[in-house]
C-alpha positions in Angstrom: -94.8 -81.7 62.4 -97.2 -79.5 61.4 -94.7 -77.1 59.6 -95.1 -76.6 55.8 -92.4 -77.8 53.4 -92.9 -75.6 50.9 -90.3 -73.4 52.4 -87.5 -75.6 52.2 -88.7 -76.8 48.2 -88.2 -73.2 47.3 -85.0 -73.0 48.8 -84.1 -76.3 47.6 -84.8 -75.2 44.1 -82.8 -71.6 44.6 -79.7 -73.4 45.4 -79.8 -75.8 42.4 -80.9 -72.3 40.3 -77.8 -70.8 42.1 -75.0 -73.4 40.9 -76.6 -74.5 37.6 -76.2 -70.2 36.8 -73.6 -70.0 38.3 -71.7 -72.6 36.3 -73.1 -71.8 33.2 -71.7 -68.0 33.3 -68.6 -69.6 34.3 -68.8 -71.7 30.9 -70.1 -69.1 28.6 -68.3 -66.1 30.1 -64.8 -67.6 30.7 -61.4 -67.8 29.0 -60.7 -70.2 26.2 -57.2 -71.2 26.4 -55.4 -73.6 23.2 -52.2 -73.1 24.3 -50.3 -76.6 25.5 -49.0 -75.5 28.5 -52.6 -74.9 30.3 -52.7 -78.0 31.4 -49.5 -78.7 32.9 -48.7 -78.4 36.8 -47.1 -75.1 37.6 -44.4 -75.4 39.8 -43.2 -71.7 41.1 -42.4 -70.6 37.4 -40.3 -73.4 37.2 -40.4 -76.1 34.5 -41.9 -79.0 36.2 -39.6 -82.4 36.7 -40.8 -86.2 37.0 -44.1 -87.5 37.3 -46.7 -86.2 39.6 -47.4 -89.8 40.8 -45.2 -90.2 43.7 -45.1 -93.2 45.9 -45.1 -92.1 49.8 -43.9 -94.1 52.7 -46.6 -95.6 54.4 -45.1 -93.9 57.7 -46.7 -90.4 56.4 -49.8 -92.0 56.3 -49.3 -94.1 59.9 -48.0 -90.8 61.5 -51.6 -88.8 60.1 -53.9 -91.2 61.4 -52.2 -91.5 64.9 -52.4 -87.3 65.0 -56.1 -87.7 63.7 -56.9 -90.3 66.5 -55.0 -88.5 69.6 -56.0 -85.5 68.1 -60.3 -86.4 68.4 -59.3 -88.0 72.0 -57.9 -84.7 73.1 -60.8 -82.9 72.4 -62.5 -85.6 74.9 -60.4 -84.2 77.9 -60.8 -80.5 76.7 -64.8 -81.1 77.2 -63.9 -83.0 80.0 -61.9 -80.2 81.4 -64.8 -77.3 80.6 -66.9 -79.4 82.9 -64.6 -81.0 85.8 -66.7 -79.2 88.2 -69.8 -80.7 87.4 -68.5 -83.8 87.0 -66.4 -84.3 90.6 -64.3 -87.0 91.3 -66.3 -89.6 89.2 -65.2 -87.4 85.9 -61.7 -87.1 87.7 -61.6 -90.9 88.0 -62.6 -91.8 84.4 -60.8 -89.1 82.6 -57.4 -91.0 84.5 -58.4 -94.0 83.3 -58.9 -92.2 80.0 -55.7 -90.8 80.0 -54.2 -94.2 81.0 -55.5 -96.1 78.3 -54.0 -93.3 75.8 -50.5 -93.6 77.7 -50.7 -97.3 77.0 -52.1 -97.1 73.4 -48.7 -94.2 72.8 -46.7 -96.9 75.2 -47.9 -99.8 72.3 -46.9 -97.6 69.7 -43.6 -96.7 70.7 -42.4 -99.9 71.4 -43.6 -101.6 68.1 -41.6 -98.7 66.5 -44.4 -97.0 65.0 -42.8 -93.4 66.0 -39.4 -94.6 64.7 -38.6 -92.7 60.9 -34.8 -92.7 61.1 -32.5 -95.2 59.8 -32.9 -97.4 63.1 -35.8 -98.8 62.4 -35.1 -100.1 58.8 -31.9 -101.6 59.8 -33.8 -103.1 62.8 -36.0 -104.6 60.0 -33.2 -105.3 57.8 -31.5 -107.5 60.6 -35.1 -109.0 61.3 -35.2 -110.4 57.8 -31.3 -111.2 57.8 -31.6 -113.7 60.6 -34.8 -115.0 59.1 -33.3 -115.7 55.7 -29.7 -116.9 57.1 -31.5 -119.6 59.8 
C-alpha cells in the first residue's frame, strides 16, 4: 500500500505516447490509394460474387457454443487430473459425478436432436409441422 504510483502513470502515459505515434506515422507515412478497387474484398485473385452478408444456420452457431462449453468443462477434469493424487477418492467421487452430469447434459442434447445436421432432422421437423397443420 505504501508503493508509489508514479511508476505506473509514466508507463500509463508511454503506452498512450506509443499508439497515438504510432498511428500517426502510420497516417502520415502510409500509401494513398484512389483506385476503386481498394475497397473491395479480395477473394484469391478472383472477382468477388454476391454479397458479403450471408445468413448462417443457427446450427453453426449451436454447434460453437456446445464445443465452447464442453470445451471449458474439459479443462475442469484436466486440473482435476494434475491433482488426483492430492485429492483421493473424494476428487475421484466428484469428478464421476462431474462426468455424469456432462454424459447427461450430451445424453439431453442428443436426444432433442441438437447434434443432428443432416437431412433427418429437417424432415423430422417438416413432419412435426405436417401433422400439426393437417389435425
Amino acid at each position: 500500500m505504501d508503493a508509489p504510483l508514479w511508476p505506473l502513470a509514466v508507463y500509463f502515459i508511454a503506452v498512450v505516447f506509443l499508439v497515438v505515434a504510432i498511428l500517426a506515422a502510420s497516417h502520415f507515412l502510409g500509401q494513398r490509394h484512389k483506385d476503386p478497387t481498394t475497397g473491395e474484398a479480395y477473394e484469391s485473385g478472383f472477382p468477388p460474387t454476391g454479397s458479403a452478408r450471408l445468413r448462417f444456420s443457427i446450427d453453426f452457431y449451436l454447434v460453437a457454443m456446445l464445443f465452447v462449453i464442453f470445451d471449458v468443462e474439459s479443462i475442469f477434469i484436466f486440473a482435476w487430473a494434475i491433482a488426483w493424487r492430492q485429492l483421493g477418492w473424494a476428487g475421484y467421487i466428484e469428478v464421476l459425478i462431474f462426468i455424469g452430469i456432462l454424459l447427461a447434459a450430451l445424453a439431453y442434447l442428443w436426444r432433442v436432436g441438437a447434434l443432428d445436421w443432416g437431412t433427418v432432422r429437417y424432415q423430422k421437423v417438416r413432419r412435426k409441422k405436417e401433422r400439426h397443420s393437417v389435425s
